[in-house]
N, C-alpha and C positions, 0 to 999 in steps of 0.2 A: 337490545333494540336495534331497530336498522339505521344506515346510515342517512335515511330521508329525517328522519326527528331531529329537532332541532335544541329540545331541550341539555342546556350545557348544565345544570347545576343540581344539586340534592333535589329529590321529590317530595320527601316529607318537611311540613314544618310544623308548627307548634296549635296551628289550626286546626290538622289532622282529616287536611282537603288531600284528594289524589287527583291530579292533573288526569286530562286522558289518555296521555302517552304512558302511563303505566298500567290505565283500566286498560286498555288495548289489548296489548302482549298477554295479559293472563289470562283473557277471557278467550284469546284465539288457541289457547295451547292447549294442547292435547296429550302433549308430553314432557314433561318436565327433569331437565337434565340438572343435576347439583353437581356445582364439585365440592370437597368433604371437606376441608380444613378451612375453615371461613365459616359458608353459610349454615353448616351443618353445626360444625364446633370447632373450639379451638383446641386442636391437640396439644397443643404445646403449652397451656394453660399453667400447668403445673410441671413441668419437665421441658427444660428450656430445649426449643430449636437451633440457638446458636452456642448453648454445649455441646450436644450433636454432633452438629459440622466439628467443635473445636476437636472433640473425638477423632473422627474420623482423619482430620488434618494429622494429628500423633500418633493414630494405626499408621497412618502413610510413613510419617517421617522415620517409625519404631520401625519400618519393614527398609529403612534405606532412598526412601522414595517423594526425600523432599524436593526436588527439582520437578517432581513433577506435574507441580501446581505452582502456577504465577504469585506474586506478593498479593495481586487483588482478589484471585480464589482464595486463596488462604485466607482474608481477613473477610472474606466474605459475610459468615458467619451463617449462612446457608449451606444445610446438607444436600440439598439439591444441585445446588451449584458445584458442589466439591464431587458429586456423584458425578453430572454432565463430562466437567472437564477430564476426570481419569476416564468416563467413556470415550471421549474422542480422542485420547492419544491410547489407547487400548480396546479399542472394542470389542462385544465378542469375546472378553479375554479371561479367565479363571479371576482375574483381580477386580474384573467391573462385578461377576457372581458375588464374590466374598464381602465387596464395598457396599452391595445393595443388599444383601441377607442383613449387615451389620445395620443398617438405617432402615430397615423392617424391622429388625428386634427392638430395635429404639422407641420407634412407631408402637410397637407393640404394648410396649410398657409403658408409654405415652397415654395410653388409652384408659387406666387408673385414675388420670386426675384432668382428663379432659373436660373441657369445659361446654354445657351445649349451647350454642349460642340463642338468644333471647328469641322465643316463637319459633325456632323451627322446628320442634316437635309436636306442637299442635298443627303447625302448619302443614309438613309432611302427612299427619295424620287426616285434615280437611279434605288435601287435595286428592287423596286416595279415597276416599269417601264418596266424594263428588264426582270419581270416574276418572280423573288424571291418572296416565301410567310415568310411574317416575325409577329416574336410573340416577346411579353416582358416577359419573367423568372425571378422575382424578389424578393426580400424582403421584398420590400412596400408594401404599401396597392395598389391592384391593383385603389380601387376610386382616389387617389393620381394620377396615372398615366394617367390615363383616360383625368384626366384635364387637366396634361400637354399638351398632346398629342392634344386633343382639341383644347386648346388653342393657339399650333402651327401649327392649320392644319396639323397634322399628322397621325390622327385616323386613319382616311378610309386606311390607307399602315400597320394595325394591328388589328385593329378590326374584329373581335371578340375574336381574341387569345392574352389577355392579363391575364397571371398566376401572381398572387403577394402573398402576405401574406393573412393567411387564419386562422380561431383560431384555426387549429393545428398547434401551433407553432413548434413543434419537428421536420415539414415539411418544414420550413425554411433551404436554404442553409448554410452546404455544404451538406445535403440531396438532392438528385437528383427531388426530386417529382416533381416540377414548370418544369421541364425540362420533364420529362415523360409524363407529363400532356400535354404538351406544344406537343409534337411529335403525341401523341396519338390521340388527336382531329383535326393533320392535316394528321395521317393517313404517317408520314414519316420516313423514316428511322432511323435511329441517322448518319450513317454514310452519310447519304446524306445531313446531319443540318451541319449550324457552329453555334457555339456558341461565344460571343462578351462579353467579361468580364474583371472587370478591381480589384479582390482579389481572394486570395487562395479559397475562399471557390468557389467562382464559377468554376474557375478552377477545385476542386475537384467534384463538383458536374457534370460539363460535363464530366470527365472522368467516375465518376460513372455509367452515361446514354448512355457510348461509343461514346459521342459526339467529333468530333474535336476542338479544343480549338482556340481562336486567343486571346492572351491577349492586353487589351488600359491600359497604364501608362501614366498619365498625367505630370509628374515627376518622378526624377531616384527612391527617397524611394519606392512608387509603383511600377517601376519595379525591384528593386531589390527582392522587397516581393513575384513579380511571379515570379520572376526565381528560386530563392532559395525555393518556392514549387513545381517547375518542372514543370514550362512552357515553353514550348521551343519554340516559337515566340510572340513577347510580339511589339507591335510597337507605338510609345510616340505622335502619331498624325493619324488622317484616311483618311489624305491625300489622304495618296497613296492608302488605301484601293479604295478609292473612286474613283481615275486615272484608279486601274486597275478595277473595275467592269465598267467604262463608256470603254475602252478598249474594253473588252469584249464586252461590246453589239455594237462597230460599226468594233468588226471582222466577 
């Protein structure tokens, strides 16, 4: 959403009313930007995320190269976070290649017992229906996504506009670039995209790109994390996203 909305707190409740600051943003868009690990599914569903990281922390230290993560990267428990840091005191470097193929292959085998999250495969499939052109803006490895998507019969509603990780790391969200990239190859506006994201950094990163925001919390800690980074509609299910875009196409 933009930053004129005033709404601070979840849009759905047990009513299963949609305010119209969320009828708004969906009916205006025309392009619909996801990022993959959240709204789409949860990778890590079945193959923990902060194994991963711990992995990759013991390739580090097995290679001699414990000093070169802080106490709080290390206990991070994010592969991302463990990626970033050895990018920035190595960039560019044969060690950030080898750090990222290992957290691709992870990804990879992640995608076995991934989780899809509740309606977004109907939803995906409405919104292509209906004439929305939609892309994935993420952090993964775009080959990661690929398979999921694949694998759920859901490519042909994104293909060819899949943005992921790419060995510029510094381009990782809350950089806007996967989002820029994302607009610029379908030729669309920002104000005419939504963007579907379920962390600050996404959030930051659509507002960087002038994109509208919609935040998915799958739980209150997630959305208390978009609200208190100034997301002002954040909704805990796509239910209703999903009610009002089929809505829409039979008004």
């Amino acid at each position: 959403m933009t930053s004129e909305t005033t709404q601070t707190g979840p849009v759905t409740d047990e009513t299963g009313r949609e305010p119209t600051d969320l009828r708004n943003p969906i009916a205006r868009a025309r392009v619909v930007l996801w990022d993959f690990d959240g709204p789409i599914c949860r990778l890590f569903a079945g193959h923990s995320a902060e194994r991963v990281a711990s992995d990759l922390v013991s390739w580090l230290e097995g290679r001699g190269l414990h000093g070169l993560l802080t106490e709080t990267e290390r206990e991070s428990l994010d592969p991302h976070v463990v990626l970033r840091a050895v990018d920035r005191r190595h960039p560019n470097s044969d060690l950030v290649a080898e750090l990222e193929e290992r957290l691709t292959q992870e990804e990879l085998r992640a995608t076995d017992s991934a989780m899809p999250t509740p309606y977004a495969d109907p939803l995906i499939r409405t919104w292509t229906a209906v004439g929305s052109r939609l892309a994935v803006a993420t952090n993964n490895s775009p080959r990661v996504v690929r398979r999921y998507l694949t694998g759920r019969g859901l490519a042909p509603c994104f293909v060819p506009h899949i943005y992921g990780r790419t060995q510029e790391l510094s381009h990782l969200k809350p950089d806007p670039h996967c989002i820029v990239r994302a607009l610029s190859a379908m030729g669309a506006a920002p104000e005419s995209a939504l963007m579907i994201g379920d962390t600050p950094s996404d959030l930051v990163a659509a507002r960087s790109a002038g994109v509208p925001f919609l935040g998915y919390a799958r739980n209150e800690r997630k959305g208390k994390l978009l609200r208190d980074a100034g997301a002002t509609t954040v909704v805990a299910s796509l239910e209703p996203v999903l009610r009002l875009v089929r809505t829409g196409a039979q008004a």
